[in-house]
N, C-alpha and C positions, 0 to 999 in steps of 0.2 A: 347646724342649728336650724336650719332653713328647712332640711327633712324633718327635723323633728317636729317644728312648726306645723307643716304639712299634713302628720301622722296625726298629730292631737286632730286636727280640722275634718280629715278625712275620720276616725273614731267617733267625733260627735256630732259627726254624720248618721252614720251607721247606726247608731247609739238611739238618737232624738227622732231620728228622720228628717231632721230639718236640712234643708241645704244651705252651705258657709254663702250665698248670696241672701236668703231668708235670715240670716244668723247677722248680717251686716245690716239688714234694712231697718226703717226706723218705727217700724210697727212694733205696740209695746203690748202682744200678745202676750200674755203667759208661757204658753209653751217655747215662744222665739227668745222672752226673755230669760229662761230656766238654761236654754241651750246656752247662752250669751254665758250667765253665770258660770254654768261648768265651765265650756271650753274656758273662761277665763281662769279657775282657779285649777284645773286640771296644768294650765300652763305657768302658771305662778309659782305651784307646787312644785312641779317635777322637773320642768326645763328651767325652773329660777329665773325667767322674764321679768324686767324692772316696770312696775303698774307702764309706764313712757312707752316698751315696744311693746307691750300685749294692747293695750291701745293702740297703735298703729297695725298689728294685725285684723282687729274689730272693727277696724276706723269709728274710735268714737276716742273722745279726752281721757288723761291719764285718771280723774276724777274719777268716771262711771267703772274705771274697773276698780277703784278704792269701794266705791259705792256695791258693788257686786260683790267684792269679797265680804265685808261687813254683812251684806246676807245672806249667805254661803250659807253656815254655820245654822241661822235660825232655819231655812229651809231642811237644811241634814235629817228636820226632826218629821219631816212632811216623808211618807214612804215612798212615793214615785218618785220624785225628785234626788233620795238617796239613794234608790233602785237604779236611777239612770245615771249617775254622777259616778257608784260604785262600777256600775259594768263599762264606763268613759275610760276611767280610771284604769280598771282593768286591763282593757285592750289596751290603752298609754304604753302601760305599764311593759307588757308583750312585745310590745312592738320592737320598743326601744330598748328597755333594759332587761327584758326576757325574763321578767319576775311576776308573778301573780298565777294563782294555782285555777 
């Protein structure tokens, strides 16, 4: 589980451009929070992480990733934001379960 952790973190790297210490800090940029959003639902989704450790990978409360997936969904409708979450997704997806075209 710990690689796979790893693989989502390293993806929404690649992905954002952001790096997983920008992705931890507590600057509530846009673009750092967009990243924060994916990696969180990207890990919710497919590794089925309990809100409890995808907060401990973020280091932030179990809260803020309730709070983040609750805005997943309305962002989905923003095109950069599903642009980057789909290609996160994507690679995820590759990595581990060798699926996505």
């Amino acid at each position: 589980l710990q690689g796979d952790v790893e693989q989502v973190i390293e993806s929404v790297q690649i992905i954002t451009g952001i790096t997983y210490t920008q992705i931890l800090s507590t600057k509530r940029s846009r673009h750092l929070v967009d990243a924060r959003k994916i990696l969180v639902n990207v890990m919710r989704k497919h590794l089925r992480l309990t809100c409890y450790q995808v907060g401990k990978v973020i280091d932030k409360d179990h809260s803020s990733v309730i709070y983040y997936e609750k805005q997943h969904p309305i962002h989905m409708g923003e095109p950069e934001y599903r642009r980057l979450y789909s290609a996160g997704e994507c690679v995820k997806l590759k990595t581990v379960f060798s699926t996505c075209n």
